[in-house]
C-alpha positions in Angstrom: 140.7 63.7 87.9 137.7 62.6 89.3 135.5 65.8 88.5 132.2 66.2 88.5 130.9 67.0 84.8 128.7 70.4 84.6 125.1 69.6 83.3 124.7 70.2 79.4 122.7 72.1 77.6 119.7 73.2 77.8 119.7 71.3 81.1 118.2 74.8 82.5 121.1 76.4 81.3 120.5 79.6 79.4 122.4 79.9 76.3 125.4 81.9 77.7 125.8 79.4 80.4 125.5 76.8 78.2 128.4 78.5 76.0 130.2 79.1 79.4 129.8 75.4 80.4 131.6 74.8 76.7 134.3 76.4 77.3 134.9 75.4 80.7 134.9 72.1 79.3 137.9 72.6 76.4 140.3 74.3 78.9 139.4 71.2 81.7 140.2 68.8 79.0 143.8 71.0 77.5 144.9 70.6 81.4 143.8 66.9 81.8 145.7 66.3 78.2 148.4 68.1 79.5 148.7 66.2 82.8 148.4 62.9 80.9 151.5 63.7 78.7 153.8 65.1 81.4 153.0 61.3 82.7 153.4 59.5 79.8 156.5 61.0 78.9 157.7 60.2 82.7 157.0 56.7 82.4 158.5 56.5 78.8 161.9 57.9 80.0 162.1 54.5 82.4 162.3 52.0 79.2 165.9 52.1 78.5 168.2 50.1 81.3 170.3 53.3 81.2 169.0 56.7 79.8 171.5 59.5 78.4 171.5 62.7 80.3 169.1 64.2 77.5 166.5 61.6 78.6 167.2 62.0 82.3 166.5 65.8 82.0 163.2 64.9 80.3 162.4 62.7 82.9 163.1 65.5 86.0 161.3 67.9 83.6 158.2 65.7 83.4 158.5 64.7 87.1 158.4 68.3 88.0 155.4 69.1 86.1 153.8 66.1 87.0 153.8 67.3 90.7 153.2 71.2 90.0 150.3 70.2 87.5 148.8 68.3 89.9 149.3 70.3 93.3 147.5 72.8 91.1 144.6 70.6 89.9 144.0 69.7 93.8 144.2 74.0 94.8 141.1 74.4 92.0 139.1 71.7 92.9 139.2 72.5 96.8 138.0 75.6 95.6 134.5 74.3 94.5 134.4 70.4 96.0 136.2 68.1 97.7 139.4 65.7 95.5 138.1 62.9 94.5 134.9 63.2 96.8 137.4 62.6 100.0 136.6 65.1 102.7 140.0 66.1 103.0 140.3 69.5 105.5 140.1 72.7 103.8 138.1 72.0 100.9 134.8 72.5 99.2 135.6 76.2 100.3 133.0 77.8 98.4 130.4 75.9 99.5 131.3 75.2 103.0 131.2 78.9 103.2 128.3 80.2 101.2 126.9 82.3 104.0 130.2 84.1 104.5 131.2 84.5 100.7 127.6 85.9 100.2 127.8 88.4 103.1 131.6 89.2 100.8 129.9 90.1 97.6 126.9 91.8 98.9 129.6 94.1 100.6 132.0 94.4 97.4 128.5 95.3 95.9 127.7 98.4 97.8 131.2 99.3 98.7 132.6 99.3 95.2 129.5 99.4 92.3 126.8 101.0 94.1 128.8 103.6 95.6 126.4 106.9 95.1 129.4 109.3 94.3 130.9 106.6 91.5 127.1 106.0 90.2 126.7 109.7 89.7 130.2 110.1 88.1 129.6 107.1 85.4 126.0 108.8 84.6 127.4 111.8 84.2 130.1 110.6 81.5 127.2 108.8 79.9 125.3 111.3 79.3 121.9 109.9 79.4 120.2 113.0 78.4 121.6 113.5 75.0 121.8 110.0 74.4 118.1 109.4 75.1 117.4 113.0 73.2 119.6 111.3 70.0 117.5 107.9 70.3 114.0 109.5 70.5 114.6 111.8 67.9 114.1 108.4 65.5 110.4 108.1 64.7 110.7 104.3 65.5 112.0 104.7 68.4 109.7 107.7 69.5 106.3 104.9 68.6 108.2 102.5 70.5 108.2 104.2 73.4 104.9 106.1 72.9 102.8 102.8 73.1 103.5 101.5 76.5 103.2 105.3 77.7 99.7 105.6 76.3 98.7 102.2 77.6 100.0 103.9 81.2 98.1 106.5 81.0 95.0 104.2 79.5 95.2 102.0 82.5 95.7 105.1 85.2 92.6 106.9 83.5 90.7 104.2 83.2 90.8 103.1 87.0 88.3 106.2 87.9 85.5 104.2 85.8 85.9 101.4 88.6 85.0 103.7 91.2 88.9 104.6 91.3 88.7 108.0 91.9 92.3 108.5 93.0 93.3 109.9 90.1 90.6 112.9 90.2 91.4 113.9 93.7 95.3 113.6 92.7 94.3 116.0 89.7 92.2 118.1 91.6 94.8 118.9 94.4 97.3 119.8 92.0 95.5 121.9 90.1 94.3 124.0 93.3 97.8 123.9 94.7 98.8 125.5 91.0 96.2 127.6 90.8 96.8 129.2 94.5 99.9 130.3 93.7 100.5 134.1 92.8 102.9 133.5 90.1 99.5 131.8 88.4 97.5 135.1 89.7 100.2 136.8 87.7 100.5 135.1 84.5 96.7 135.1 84.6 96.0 138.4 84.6 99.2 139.3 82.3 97.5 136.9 79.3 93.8 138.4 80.6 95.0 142.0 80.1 95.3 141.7 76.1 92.1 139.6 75.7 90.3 142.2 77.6 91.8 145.2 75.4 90.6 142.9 72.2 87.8 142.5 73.3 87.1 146.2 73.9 87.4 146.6 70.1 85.7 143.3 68.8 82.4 142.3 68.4 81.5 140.8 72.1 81.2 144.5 73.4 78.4 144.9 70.1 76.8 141.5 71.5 77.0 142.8 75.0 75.6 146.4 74.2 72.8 144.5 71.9 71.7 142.4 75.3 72.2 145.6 77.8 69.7 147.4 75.1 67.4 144.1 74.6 67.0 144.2 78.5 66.3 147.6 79.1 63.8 147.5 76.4 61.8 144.4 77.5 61.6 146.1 81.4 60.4 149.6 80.6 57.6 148.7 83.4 60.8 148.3 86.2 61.8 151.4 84.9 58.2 153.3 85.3 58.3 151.9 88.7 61.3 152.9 90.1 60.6 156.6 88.7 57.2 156.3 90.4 59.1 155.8 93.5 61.3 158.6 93.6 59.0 161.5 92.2 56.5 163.4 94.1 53.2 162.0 95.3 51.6 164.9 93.5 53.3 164.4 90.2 50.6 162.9 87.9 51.3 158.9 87.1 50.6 160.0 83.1 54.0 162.5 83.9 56.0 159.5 85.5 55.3 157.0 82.7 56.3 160.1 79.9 59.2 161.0 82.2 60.1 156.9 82.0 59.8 156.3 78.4 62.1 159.7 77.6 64.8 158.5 80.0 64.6 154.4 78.0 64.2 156.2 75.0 67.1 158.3 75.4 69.2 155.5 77.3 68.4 153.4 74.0 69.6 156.1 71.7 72.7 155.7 73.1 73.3 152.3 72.9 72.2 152.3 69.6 75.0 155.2 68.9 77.7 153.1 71.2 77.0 149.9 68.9 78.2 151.5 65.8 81.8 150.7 65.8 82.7 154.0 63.7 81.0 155.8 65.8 82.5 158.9 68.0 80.9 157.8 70.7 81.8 154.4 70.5 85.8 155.5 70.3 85.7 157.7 72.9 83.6 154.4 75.3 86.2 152.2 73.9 89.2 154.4 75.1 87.5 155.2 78.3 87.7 151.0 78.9 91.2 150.9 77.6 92.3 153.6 80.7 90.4 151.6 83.2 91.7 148.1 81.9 95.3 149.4 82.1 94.9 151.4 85.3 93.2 147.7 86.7 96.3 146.3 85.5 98.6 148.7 86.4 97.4 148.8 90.3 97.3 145.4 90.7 93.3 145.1 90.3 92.9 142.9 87.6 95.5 140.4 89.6 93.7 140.1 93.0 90.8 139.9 91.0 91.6 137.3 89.0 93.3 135.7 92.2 89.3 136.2 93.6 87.8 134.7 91.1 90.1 131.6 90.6 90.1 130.7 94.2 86.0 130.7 94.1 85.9 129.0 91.5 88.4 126.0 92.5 86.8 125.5 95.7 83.0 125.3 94.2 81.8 122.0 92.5 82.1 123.8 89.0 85.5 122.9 89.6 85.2 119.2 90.4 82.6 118.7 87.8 85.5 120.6 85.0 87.8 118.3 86.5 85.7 114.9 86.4 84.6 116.0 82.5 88.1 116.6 81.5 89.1 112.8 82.6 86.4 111.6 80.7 86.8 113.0 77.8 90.6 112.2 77.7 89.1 108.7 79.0 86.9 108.3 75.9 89.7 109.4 73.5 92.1 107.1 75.0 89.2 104.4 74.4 87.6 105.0 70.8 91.1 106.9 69.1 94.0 105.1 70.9 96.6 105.0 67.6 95.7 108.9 67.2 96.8 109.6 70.5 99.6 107.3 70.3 100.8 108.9 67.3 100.3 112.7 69.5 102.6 111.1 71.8 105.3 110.1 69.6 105.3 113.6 67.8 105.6 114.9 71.1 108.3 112.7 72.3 110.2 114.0 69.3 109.2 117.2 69.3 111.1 117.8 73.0 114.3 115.5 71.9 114.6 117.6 69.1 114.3 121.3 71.7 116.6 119.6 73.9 119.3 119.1 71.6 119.2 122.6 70.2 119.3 123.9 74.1 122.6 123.6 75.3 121.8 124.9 78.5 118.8 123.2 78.3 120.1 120.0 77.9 123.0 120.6 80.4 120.5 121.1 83.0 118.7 117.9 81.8 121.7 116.0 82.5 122.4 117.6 86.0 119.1 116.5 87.7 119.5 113.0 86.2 122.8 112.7 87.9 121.9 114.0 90.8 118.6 111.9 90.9 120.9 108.9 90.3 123.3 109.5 93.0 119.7 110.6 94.9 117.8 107.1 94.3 121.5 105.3 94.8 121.4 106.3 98.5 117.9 104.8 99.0 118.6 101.5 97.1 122.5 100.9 97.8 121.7 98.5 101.1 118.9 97.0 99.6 120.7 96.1 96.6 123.4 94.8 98.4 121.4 92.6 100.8 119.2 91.3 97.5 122.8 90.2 96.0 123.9 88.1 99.2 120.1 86.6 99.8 120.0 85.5 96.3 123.8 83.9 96.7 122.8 82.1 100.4 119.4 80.6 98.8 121.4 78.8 95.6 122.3 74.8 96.7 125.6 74.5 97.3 126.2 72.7 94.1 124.7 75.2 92.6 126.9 78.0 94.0 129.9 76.0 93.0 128.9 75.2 89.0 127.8 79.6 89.0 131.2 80.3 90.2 133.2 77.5 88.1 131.4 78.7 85.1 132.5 82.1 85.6 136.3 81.6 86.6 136.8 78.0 86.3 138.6 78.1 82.4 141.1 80.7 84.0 141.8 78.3 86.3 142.5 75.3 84.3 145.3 77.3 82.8 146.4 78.1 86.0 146.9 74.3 86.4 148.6 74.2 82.7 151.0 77.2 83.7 152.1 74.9 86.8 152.7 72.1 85.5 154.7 73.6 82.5 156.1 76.2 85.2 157.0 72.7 87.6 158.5 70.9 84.2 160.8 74.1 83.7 161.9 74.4 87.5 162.5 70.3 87.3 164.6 71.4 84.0 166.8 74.2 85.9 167.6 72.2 89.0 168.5 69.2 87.1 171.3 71.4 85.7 172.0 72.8 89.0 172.6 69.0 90.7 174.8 68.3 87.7 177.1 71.6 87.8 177.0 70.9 91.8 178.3 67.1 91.1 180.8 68.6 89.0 182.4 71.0 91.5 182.2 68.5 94.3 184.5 66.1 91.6 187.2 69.1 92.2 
């Protein structure tokens, strides 16, 4: 009926528009066949000079659905352009009102699919935790995702080489912020306390007796001094240097006692350390000083210089080994699908913040979703618009022109009987 054809494929059309376009197509051409017949049949019934009632009921039945199928054909077509390219009042509506239909969706958008409370609900029956958990525990699918991560973190690490150095002050005030915290004070000192008490026993305290007893020895002239100093100016200089050399000499024996670990001695120094390590710990010493010590040392350019070394060397690894660290990746990637799926409450937890981040991140991009939806639908060309939306709905409405017209055939059928049974009692 004088309708514009849709274009053909590939035309621009993607292949599921193409296969919409089809479609549209068959179901056009079933209600133009069925339109053609319902006339046929109407003019056939006018050959004989005079019909028998069976051939006069056809031809109320095909009358009928002449008119229904066609009152129908005009409804969809005003839909997306005007009959038979007459301006006729009250049609082309979808194009005539773009604006207003696009304004429409982009509200049914946010009020119905991109409603934060409904978002949340449908990611919480989905599960996305487990489900990712289930996918990355595949080593195909752990690589797959591993290789754009490592080229992420390529591309971030490499941007301080440009003179980027956002990335090491990022680093850097994270690490102090992490580091200034008394729960890392804590769990310092906690994991210092048995290295210390190893140490005690093992064979640093030898190397560092060994270097006390190597300095001591290589400064008996300090030592002379300083006794010089505090005896009497009538004590003979040949008495200071023998009192000097007794008190080395004797310092040295025992350090030279202390460095044999079997040693009674050398039990009773290494117990002695153990009380004061544990009485450190158990006042709280060994935590404020650690606390000292780290908050020196992240604020001196030690720290910056750890920090700048660190990036490089993850820089040049990225560079020169870039499958080796891809493949770290993907272990690790497993690795934590398969803890998460043996921690229930792990994994329940998991699940929680994802919900509530997308509920969270729905609130942010609800309107901005919406408005993207109705500027995208006001910048299509109205013809455009019209072949989108016919695509989409037009083969449900081409039976909704085959349903009238065999809908009008069946009410043409029904009255016909009703004008005869009315003839019939008007007779009486």
């Amino acid at each position: 009926m004088n309708q514009p054809s849709l274009p053909d494929a590939p035309g621009g059309l993607s292949e599921a528009d193409a296969a919409k376009t089809a479609r549209l197509k068959r179901t056009r051409r079933m209600a133009e066949i069925v339109l053609i017949a319902l006339v046929a049949i109407y003019l056939v019934t006018y050959l004989p000079s005079d019909p028998p009632q069976w051939l006069r009921l056809i031809r109320h039945m095909a009358e009928a659905g002449m008119i229904g199928g066609l009152a129908d054909w005009f409804a969809v077509v005003a839909l997306f352009r005007h009959p038979m390219g007459i301006p006729i009042p009250h049609t082309a509506l979808l194009p005539r009102n773009q604006a207003r239909a696009a304004e429409s969706v982009g509200q049914f958008f946010k009020g119905h699919f991109l409603d934060p409370k409904s978002i949340s609900a449908r990611v919480s029956e989905v599960a996305p935790a487990r489900r990712a958990a289930e996918w990355l525990i595949e080593p195909r699918n752990a690589a797959l995702l591993a290789t754009p991560l490592t080229k992420a973190i390529t591309i971030a690490v490499d941007g301080t080489s440009t003179g980027d150095t956002s990335l090491n002050d990022g680093l850097r005030k994270e690490l102090r912020a992490a580091l200034a915290s008394k729960t890392a004070s804590q769990g310092i000192a906690t994991a210092l306390g048995p290295v210390l008490e190893q140490a005690v026993h093992g064979p640093l305290m030898s190397d560092m007796l060994r270097q006390v007893r190597s300095a001591l020895d290589g400064n008996r002239d300090r030592v002379l001094e300083l006794v010089q100093e505090n005896s009497r100016w009538w004590v003979a200089s040949r008495v200071d240097r023998g009192v000097s050399t007794v008190l080395v000499d004797g310092v040295l024996n025992v350090i030279d006692d202390l460095e044999k670990p079997d040693s009674a001695l050398r039990k009773d120094f290494e117990n002695g350390l153990e009380g004061f390590l544990q009485t450190l710990s158990d006042n709280g010493g060994l935590e404020r000083a650690v606390h000292d010590g780290k908050t020196r040392f992240t604020q001196s350019k030690k720290f910056d210089d750890a920090v700048d070394a660190t990036l490089t060397l993850v820089r040049r690894r990225l560079s020169d080994e870039q499958g080796d660290v891809e493949g770290a990746v993907s272990s690790a990637l497993q690795s934590f699908a398969r803890k998460l799926l043996a921690d229930d409450m792990a994994l329940a937890r998991f699940e929680a913040q994802l919900t509530e981040a997308a509920e969270k991140a729905m609130v942010e991009l609800r309107e901005p979703i919406g408005d993207y939806v109705t500027d995208v639908i006001k910048g299509w060309e109205a013809k455009e618009l019209s072949d989108r939306f016919e695509r989409e709905i037009g083969p449900d409405l081409q039976f909704i022109r085959i349903n009238g017209a065999l809908l009008g055939a069946l009410i043409g059928g029904v009255l016909f009987f009703a004008q005869k049974g009315l003839s019939q009692l008007a007779i009486f």
